[in-house]
C-alpha positions in Angstrom: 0.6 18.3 -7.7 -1.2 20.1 -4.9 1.0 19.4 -1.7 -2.1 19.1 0.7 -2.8 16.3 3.5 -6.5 14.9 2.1 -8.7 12.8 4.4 -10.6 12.0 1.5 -10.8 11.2 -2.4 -13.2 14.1 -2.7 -10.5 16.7 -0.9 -8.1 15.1 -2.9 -10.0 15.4 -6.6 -11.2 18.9 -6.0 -7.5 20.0 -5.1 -6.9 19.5 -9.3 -7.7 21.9 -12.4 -11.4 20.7 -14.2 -9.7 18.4 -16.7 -8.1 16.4 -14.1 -10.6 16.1 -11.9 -12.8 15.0 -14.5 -10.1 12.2 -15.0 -9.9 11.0 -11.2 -14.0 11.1 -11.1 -13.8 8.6 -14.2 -11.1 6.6 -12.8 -12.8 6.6 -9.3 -16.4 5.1 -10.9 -14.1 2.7 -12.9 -12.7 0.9 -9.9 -16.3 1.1 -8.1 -18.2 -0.6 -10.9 -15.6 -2.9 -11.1 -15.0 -4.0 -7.2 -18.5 -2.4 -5.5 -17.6 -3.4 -2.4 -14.1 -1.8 -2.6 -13.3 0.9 0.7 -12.1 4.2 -0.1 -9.3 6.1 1.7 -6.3 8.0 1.2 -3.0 6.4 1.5 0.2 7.8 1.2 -1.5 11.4 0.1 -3.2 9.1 -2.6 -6.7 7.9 -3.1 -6.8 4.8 -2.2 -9.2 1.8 -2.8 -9.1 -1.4 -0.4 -10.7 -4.9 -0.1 -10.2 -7.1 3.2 -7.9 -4.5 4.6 -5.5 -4.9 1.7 -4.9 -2.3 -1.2 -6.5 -3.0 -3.9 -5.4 0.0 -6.4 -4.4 3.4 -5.8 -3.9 6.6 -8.4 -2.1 9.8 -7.9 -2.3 12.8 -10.2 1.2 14.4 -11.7 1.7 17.5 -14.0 1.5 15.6 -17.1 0.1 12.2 -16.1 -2.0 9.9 -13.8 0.2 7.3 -12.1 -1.5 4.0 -10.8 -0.9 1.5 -8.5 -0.9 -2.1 -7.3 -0.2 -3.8 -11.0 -1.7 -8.0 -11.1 0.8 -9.9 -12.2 -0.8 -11.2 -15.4 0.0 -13.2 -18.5 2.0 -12.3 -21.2 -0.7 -11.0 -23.4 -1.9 -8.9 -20.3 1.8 -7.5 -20.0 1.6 -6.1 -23.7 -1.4 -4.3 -22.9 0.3 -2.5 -20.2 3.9 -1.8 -21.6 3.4 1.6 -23.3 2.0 2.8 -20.0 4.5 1.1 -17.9 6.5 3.4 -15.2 8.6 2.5 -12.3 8.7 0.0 -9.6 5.4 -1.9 -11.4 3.8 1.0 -11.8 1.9 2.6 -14.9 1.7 6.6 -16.2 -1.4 7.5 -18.6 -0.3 10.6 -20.1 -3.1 13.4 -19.3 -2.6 14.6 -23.2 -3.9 11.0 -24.1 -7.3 9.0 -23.7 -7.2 7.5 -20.5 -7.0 3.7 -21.0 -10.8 2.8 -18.8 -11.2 -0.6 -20.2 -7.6 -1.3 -19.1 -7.8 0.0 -15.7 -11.0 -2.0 -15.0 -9.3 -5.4 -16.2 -6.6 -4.4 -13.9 -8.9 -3.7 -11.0 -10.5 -7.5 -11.5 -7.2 -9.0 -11.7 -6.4 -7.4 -8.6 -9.4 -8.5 -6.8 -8.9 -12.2 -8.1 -4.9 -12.1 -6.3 -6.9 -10.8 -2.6 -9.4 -13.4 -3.6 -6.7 -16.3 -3.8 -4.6 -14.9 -0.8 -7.6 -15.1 1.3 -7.6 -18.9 0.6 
């Protein structure tokens, strides 16, 4: 992982090899289609996306997989779809040598804005 200081999500995708960045981009549209009106920033040396001022999600690239951030709680049915990805302190690890889960990360992103959703109320 590079060890820069990024100022932005483009700085921080372009500091990784083709095949990642390719990942990121994907990940990056995912959480946009899914929350439009979601702010990007960096975070943490991470790319970062908030809603209200809170954090929505946030991904970081590692040698051999993509960590992501800011799990919804869930049901138990949602919990199973996360386990084989599941890494520490809540957060999840899709292994670069495997497809990266899209569907998944979207439902996570809409989950995540229905919990800012319900704190704002």
């Amino acid at each position: 992982m590079p060890t820069n200081k990024f100022e932005t999500i483009d700085e921080y995708v372009e500091a990784f090899p083709e095949n990642v960045r390719t990942i990121l981009e994907k990940l990056r549209v995912t959480i946009r289609k899914a929350v439009p009106e979601a702010v990007e920033s960096i975070s943490y040396d991470m790319p970062t996306f908030k809603l209200d001022g809170k954090r929505l999600v946030y991904f970081s690239a590692w040698k051999h997989h993509i960590g992501f951030y800011s799990i919804p709680e869930g049901n138990e049915v949602f919990r199973k779809q996360l386990s084989p990805y599941a890494g520490p302190k809540g957060s999840l690890r899709f292994p670069l040598e495997k497809p990266i889960p899209y569907d998944l990360v979207n439902k996570i992103v809409r989950l995540r804005l229905k919990e800012i959703q319900k704190e704002k109320k």
